[in-house]
TIVOFI-566571 format. One line per 3 residues: number of its first residue (from 1); their letters; for each residue x, y, z of C-alpha. Coordinates in pm, 1 decimal. Each point is the difference from the previous one (the first is absolute). Example, Ala and Ser with C-alpha at 12.3 -4.5 7.8 and 13.67 -1.06 7.14 Angstrom:
2
1) AS) 1230.0:-450.0:780.0; 137.0:344.0:-66.0 .
This chain:
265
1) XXX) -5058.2:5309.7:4682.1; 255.0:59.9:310.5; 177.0:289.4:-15.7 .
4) XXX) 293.6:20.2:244.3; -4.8:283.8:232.3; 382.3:107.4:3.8 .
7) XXX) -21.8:191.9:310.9; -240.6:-12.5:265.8; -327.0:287.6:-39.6 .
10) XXX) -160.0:122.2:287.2; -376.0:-12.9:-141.5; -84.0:155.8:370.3 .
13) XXX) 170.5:284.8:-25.7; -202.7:34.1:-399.5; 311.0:131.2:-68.0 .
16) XXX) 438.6:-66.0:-110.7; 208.0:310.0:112.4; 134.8:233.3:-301.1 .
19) XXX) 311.1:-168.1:-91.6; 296.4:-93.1:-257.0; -14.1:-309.1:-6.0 .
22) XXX) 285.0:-70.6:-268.6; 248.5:221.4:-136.7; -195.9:-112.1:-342.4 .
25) XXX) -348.6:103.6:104.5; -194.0:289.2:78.7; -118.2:144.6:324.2 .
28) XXX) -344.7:-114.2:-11.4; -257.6:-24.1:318.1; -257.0:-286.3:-18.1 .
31) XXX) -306.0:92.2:199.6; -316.4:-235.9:63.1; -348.5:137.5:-144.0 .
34) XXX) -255.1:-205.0:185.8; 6.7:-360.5:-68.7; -3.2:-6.5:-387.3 .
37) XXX) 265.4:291.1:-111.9; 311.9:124.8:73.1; 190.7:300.6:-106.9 .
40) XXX) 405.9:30.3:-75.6; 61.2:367.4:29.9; 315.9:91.6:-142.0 .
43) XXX) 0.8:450.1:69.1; -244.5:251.1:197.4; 28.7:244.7:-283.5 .
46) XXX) -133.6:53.5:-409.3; 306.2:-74.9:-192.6; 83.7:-147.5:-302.7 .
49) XXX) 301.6:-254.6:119.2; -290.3:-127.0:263.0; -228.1:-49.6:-285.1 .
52) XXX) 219.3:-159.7:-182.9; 77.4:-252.9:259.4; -368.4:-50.4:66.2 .
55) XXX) -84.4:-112.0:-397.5; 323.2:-233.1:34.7; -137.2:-179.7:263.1 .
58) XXX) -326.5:3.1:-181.7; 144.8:-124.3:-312.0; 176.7:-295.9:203.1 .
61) XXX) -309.4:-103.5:224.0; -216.5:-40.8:-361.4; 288.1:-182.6:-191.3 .
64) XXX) 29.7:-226.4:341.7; -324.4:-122.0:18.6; -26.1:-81.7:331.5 .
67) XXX) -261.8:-212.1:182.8; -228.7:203.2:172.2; 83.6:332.4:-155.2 .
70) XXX) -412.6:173.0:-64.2; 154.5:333.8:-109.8; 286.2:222.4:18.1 .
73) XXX) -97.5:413.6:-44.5; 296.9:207.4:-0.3; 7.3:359.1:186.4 .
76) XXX) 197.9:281.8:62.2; 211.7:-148.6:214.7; -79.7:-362.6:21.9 .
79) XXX) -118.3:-311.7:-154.0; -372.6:-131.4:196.4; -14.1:-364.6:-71.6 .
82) XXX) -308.8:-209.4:66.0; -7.2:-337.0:86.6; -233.2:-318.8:57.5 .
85) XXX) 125.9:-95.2:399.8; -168.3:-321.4:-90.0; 268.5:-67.2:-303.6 .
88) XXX) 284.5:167.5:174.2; 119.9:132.0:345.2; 109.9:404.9:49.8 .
91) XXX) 306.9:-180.4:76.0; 85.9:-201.9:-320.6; -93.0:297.8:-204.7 .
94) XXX) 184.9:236.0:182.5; 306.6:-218.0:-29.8; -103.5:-64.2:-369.8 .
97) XXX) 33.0:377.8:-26.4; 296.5:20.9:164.0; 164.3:-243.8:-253.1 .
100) XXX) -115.3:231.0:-271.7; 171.7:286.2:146.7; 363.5:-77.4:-78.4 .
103) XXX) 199.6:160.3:-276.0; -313.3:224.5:-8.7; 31.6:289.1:-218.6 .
106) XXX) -241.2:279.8:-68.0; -183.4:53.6:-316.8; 147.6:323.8:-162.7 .
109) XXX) -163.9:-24.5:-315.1; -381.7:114.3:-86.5; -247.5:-252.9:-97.3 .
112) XXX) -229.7:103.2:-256.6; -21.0:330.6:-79.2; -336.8:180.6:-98.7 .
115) XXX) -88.7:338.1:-129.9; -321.7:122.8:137.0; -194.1:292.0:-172.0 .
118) XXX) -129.3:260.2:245.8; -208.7:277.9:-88.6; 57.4:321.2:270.3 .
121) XXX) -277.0:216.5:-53.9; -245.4:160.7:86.2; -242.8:-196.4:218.6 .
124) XXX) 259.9:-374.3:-4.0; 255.0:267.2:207.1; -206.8:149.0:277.4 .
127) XXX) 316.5:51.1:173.9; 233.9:126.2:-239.3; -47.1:377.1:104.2 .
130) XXX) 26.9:-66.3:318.0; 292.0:-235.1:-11.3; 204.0:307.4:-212.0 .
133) XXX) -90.9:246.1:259.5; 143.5:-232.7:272.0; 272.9:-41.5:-206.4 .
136) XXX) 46.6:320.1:-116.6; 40.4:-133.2:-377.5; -230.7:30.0:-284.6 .
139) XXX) -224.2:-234.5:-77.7; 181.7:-58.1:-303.0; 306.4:-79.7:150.4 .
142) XXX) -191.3:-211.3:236.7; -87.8:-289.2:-272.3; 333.9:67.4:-154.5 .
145) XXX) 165.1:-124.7:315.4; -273.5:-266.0:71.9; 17.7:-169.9:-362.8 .
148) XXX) 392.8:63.3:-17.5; 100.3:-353.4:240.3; -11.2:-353.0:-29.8 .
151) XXX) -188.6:-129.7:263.3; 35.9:-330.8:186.1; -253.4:-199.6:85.8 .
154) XXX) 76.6:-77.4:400.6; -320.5:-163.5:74.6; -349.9:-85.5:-67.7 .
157) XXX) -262.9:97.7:310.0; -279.0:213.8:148.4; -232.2:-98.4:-315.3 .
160) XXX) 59.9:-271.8:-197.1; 252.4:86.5:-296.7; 74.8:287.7:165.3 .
163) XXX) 391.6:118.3:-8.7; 235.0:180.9:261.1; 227.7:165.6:-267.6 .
166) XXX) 309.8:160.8:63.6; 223.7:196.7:-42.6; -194.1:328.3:23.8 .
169) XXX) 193.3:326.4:-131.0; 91.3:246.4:346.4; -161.0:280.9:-111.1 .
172) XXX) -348.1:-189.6:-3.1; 38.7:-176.0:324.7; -372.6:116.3:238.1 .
175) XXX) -90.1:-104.2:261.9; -327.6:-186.9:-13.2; -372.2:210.5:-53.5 .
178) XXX) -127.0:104.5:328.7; -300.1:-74.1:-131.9; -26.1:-322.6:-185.0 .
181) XXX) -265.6:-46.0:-236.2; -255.2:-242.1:2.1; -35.8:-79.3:-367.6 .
184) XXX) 290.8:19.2:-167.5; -20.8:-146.9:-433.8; 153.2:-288.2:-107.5 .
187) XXX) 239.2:57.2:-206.4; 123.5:296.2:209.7; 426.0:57.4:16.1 .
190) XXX) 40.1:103.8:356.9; 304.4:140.4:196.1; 127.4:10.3:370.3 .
193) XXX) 290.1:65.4:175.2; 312.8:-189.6:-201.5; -264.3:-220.2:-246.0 .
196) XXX) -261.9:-41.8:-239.0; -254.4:-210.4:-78.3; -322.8:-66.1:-189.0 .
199) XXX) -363.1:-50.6:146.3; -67.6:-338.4:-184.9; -391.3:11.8:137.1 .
202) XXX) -232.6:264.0:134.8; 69.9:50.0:344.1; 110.5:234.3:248.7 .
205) XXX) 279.7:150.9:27.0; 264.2:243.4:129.2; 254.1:83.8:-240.6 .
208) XXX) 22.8:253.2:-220.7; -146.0:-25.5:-328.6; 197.6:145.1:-309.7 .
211) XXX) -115.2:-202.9:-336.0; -159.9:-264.1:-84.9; 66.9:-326.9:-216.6 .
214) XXX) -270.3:-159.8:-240.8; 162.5:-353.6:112.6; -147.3:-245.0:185.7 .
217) XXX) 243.0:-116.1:247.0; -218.0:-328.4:94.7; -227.9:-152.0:-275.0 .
220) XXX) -143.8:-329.9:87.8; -15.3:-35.5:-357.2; 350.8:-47.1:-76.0 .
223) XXX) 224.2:-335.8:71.1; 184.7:192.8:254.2; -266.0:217.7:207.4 .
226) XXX) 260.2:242.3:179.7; 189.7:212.0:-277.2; 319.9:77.6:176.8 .
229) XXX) 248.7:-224.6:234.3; 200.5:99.3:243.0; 364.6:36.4:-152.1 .
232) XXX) -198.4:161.8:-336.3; 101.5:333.1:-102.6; -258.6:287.9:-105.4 .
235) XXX) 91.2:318.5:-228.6; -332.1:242.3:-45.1; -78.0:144.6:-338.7 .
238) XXX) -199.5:317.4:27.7; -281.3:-13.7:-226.8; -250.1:287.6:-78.2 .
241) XXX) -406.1:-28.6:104.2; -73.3:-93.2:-366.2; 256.4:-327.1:-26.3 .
244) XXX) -109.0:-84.0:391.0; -370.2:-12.0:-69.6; 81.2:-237.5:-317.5 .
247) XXX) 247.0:-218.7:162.0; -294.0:-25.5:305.3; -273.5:-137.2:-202.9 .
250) XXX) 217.6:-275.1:-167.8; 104.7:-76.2:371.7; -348.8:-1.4:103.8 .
253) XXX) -82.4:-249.8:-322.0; 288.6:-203.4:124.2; 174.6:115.2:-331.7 .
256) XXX) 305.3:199.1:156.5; 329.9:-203.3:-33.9; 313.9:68.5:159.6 .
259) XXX) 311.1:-195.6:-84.2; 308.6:13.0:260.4; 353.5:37.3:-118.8 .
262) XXX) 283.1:-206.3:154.6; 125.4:248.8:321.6; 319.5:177.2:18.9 .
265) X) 304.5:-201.6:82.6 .
């Protein structure tokens, strides 16, 4: 399939100027990633109105179908999308993309929304002193602020299943560890400067660790591997040492289940 161009693309340049293009689009900036991706960046900055535009475009790229289209993965900011150069030029997709732009509005509502059960002591919240003595709260008041948001789900990255969550209360924004850990658990719920996230592997890491959540956040053994999506939204329950070591060995037997409600409108 021929797709017409629309306007010309200068594929030398790997790059189209940040423009509005219509009055009925967004300002969007299409940028070349090698030979097989490009990238339509629509803000330099976490925000939900950017994120929404981002899953729009998302949503209309997978309802589109488009020849050539490998993958799309959503980001802060922008919306990667892979291609095969042999079914389709950067060109025909870009202007494909371009297409799909107008009348584009941002996604305001959630997706799914998901309440997580995190344990925060002892041992699962290394950091939790620390973090109130930085903050100059208790610890108390330190989950009681964490677990009091909704979270959104911005993107997936770093690990796989892993989520950028945001928005993070102000009185627990920190800087990152000076020292980052090499191990951290899976499992662990981690903060740093304006988010949170959870360690869905082993692995190192520099955030700071408060709790920690019996839920696997990427099971092979499920239909869909990857628990959360970007656009999801995430509430923590705090659950005490008892309840978290329970709720860890069904997980572990593959017999934790967690059923999303429909996200806020």
């Amino acid at each position: 399939m021929v797709l017409s161009l629309g306007r010309p693309y200068n594929v030398a340049d790997r790059k189209i100027p940040l423009a509005r293009l219509m009055n009925d689009m967004p300002v969007a900036r299409f940028l070349a990633c090698g030979d097989t991706a490009l990238s339509v960046e629509f803000g330099d900055r976490v925000d939900r109105r950017i994120s929404g535009l981002v899953l729009a475009l998302d949503r209309r790229l997978a309802q589109a179908r488009l020849p050539g289209i490998v993958e799309a993965v959503p980001t802060f900011r922008a919306l990667m999308v892979h291609y095969d150069p042999l079914a389709a030029s950067y060109g025909e997709i870009a202007a494909a993309l371009e297409r799909l732009l107008i009348g584009l509005q941002p996604v305001e509502a959630g997706g799914r929304l998901w309440t997580l059960p995190v344990c925060y002591e002892g041992e699962l919240a290394p950091d939790l002193a620390d973090v109130a003595a930085r903050t100059g709260l208790a610890p108390e008041a330190v989950v009681a602020s964490h677990s009091a948001p909704t979270y959104r789900v911005y993107m997936l990255g770093f690990l796989p299943g892993y989520p950028y969550m945001g928005e993070l209360p102000r009185e627990l924004h920190l800087p990152r560890r000076e020292n980052p850990r090499i191990k951290v658990p899976m499992g662990s719920v981690s903060i740093a400067v304006d988010q949170t996230s959870i360690y869905s592997f082993e692995s190192p890491g520099g955030w700071h660790l408060i709790g920690r959540t019996p839920v696997r956040l990427f099971d092979p053994r499920r239909a869909a591997w990857a628990l959360l999506e970007p656009g999801d939204e995430v509430r923590f329950n705090p659950v005490d040492r008892a309840r978290f070591d329970a709720l860890d060995r069904a997980a572990a037997e593959g017999a934790l289940e967690l059923s999303p409600q429909q996200g806020r409108a």
